[in-house]
C-alpha positions as a printed Julia matrix, in Angstrom:
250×3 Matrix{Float64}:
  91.41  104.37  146.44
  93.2   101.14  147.0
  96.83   99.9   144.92
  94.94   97.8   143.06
  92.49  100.81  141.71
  95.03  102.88  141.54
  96.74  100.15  138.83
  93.71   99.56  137.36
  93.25  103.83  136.41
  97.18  104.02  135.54
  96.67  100.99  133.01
  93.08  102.12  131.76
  95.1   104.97  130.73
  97.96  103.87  129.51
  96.51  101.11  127.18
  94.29  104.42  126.14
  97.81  106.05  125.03
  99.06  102.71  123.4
  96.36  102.69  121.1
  96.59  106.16  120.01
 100.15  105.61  119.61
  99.49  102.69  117.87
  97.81  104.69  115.32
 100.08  107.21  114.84
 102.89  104.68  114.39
 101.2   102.58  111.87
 100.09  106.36  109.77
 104.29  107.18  110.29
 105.55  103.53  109.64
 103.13  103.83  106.14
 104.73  107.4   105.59
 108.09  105.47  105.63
 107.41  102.51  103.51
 106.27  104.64  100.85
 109.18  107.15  100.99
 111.52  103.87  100.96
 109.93  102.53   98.07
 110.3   106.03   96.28
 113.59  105.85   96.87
 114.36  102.31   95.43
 112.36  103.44   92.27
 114.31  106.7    91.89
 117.65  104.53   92.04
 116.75  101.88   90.01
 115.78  104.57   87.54
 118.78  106.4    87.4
 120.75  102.87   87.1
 119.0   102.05   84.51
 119.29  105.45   82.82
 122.94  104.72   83.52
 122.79  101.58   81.19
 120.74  103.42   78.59
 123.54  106.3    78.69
 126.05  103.91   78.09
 124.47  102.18   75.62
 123.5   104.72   73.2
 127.47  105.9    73.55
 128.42  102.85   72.64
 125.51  102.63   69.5
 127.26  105.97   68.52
 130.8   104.8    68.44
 129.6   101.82   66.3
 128.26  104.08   63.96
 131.36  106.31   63.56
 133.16  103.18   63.55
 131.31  101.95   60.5
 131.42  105.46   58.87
 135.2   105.24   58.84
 135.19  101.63   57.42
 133.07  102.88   54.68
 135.3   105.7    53.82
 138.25  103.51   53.47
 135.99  101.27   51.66
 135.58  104.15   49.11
 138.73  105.74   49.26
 140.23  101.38   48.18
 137.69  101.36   44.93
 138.65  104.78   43.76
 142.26  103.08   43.48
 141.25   99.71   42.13
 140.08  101.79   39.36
 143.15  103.83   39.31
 145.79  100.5    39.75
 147.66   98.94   36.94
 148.47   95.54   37.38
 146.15   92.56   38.7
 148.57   92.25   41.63
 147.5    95.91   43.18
 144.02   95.05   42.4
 143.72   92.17   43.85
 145.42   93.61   47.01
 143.49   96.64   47.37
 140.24   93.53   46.15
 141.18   91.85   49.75
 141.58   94.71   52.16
 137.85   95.95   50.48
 136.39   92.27   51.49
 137.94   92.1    54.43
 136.81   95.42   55.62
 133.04   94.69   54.83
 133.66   91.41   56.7
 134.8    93.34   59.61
 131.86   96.13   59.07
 129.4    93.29   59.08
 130.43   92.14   62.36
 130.74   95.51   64.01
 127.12   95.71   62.78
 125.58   93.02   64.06
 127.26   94.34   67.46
 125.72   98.27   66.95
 122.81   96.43   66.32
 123.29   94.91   69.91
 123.24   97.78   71.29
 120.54   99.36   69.95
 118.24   96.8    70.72
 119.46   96.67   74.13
 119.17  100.79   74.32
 115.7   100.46   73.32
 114.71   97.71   75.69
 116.72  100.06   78.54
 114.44  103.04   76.86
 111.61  101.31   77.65
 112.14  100.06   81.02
 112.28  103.87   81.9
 109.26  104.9    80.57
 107.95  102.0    82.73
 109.84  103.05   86.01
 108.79  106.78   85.12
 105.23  106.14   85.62
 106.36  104.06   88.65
 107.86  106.89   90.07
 104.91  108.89   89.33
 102.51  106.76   91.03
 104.64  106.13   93.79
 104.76  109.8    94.42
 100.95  109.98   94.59
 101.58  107.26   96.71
 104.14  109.26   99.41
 101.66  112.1    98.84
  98.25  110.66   99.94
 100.39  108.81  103.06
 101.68  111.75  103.53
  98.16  113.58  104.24
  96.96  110.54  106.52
 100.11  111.12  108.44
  99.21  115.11  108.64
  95.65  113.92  109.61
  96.49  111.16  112.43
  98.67  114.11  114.12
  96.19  116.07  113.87
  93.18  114.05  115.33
  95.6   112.14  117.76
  98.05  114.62  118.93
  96.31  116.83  121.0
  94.42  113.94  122.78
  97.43  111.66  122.77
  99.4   114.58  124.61
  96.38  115.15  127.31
  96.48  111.51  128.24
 100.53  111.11  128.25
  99.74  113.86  130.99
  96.93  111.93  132.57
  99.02  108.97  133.15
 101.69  110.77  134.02
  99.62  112.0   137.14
  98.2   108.52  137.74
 101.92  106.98  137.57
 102.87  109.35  140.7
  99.65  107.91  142.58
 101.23  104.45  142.34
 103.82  103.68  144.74
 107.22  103.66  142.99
 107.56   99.36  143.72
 104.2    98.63  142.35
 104.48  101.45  139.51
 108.43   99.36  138.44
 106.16   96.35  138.57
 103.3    97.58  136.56
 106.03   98.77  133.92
 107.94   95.32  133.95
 104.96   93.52  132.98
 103.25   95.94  130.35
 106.49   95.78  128.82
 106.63   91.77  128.86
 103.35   91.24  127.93
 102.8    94.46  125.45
 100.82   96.64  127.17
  98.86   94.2   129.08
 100.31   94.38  132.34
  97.07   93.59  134.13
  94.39   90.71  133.6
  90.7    90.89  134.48
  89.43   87.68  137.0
  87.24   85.51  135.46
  84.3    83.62  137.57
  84.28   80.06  136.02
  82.02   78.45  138.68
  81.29   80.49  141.44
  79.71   77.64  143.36
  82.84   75.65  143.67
  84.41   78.89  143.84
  86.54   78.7   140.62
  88.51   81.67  138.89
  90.88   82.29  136.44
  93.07   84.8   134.3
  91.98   86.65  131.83
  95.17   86.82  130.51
  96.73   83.23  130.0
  92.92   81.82  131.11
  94.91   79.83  133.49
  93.32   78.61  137.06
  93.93   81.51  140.12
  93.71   80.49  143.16
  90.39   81.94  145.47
  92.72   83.59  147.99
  94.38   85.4   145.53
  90.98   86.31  144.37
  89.78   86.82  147.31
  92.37   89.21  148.7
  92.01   91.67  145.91
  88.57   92.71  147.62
  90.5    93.64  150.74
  91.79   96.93  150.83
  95.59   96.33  151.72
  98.26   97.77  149.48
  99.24   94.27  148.0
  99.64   93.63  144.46
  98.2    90.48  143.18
  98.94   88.93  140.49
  98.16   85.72  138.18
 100.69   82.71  139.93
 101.07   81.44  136.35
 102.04   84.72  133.57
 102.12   86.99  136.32
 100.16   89.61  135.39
  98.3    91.95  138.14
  94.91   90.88  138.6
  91.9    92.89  139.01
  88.26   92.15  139.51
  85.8    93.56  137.18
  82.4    95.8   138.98
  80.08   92.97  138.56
  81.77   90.25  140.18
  83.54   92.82  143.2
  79.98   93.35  143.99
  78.77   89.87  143.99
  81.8    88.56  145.84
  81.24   91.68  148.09
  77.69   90.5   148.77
  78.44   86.9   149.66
């Protein structure tokens, strides 16, 4: 078996193990999203649980708040019925209006917060069935996670092993080489030749589609432990069956 064979196995294989890779990433990256986004929904739920909390404390206080005003308010008319000159009446007469003033005002702000405790009371009924969806969410991502494993794994791990044995095959030079490019060029570390015009004897890469030169092409038939690759993205090149055997023939 000659380098360039030898490449071309190691990267049959390898773009084999990128793809089921591929896979299993994409079922793991899903996983992840989902469990992310379960997260941010949990948070903003408990913030806004927070606010709802605080809210209601705050409704409460009101309330007592206006409980005690209307005590006083009570306790003042009991002695404006009691008082004997127009001078205690009308003193007890302003510190009754002025409290109901006051009580008005804290009103309108307990009011405040009730609205805004019922607004906060519904916006977590809302993220609660958020949170319940997204967990059927996590859950069903979950089980295509489980799944890909479990169709990919075992195969995945055989061919890891199989290119593996078809790296050592590859001389260490050539096999830094091969690596260098599939990592440049994502996994496509080699391009196949394509005949253009094989009367004027025209080729190029299958990779950038740019021209290659015929003795380039024409060395890869040879059986020398050169690696060729494409003089423009420099990518190893290697002939497809059809057109070895044609070039082979002429």
């Amino acid at each position: 078996m000659s380098l360039n064979e030898k490449l071309h196995a190691l990267f049959l294989l390898d773009q084999q193990v990128r793809g089921l890779r591929t896979r299993l990433d994409a079922a793991q990256s899903r996983l992840t999203r989902h469990h992310q986004r379960l997260e941010q929904l949990v948070q903003q739920r408990a913030e806004v649980q927070q606010q709802y909390k605080v809210a209601k404390t705050k409704a409460s206080a009101v309330e007592l708040q206006i409980q005690e005003m209307e005590a006083k308010i009570d306790r003042f008319r009991e002695q404006m019925n009691a008082v004997k000159t127009n001078k205690e009446y009308s003193a007890l007469l302003i510190e009754v209006n002025t409290l109901k003033e006051n009580r008005g005002k804290i009103e309108e702000e307990g009011l405040g917060e009730l609205s805004k405790a019922d607004e906060l009371e519904a916006k977590i009924t809302e993220l609660d069935g958020a949170v319940a969806d997204q967990e059927k969410m996590v859950g069903l991502a979950q089980k295509e996670e489980e799944q890909a494993r479990s169709e990919i794994g075992t195969r995945l791990s055989d061919l890891e092993g199989q290119r593996a044995a078809a790296a050592e095959e590859v001389p260490a030079e050539a096999r830094q080489t091969f690596d260098r490019l599939a990592k440049m060029h994502d996994g496509e570390a080699m391009a196949v030749v394509i005949e253009e015009d094989r009367r004027h004897r025209e080729y190029s890469c299958g990779g950038c589609y740019i021209s290659v030169p015929i003795e380039r092409v024409s060395s890869l038939l040879s059986s020398n432990e050169e690696v060729v690759v494409c003089p423009s993205c420099g990518r190893i090149l290697f002939l497809d069956e059809t057109l070895k055997t044609a070039m082979a023939k002429k």
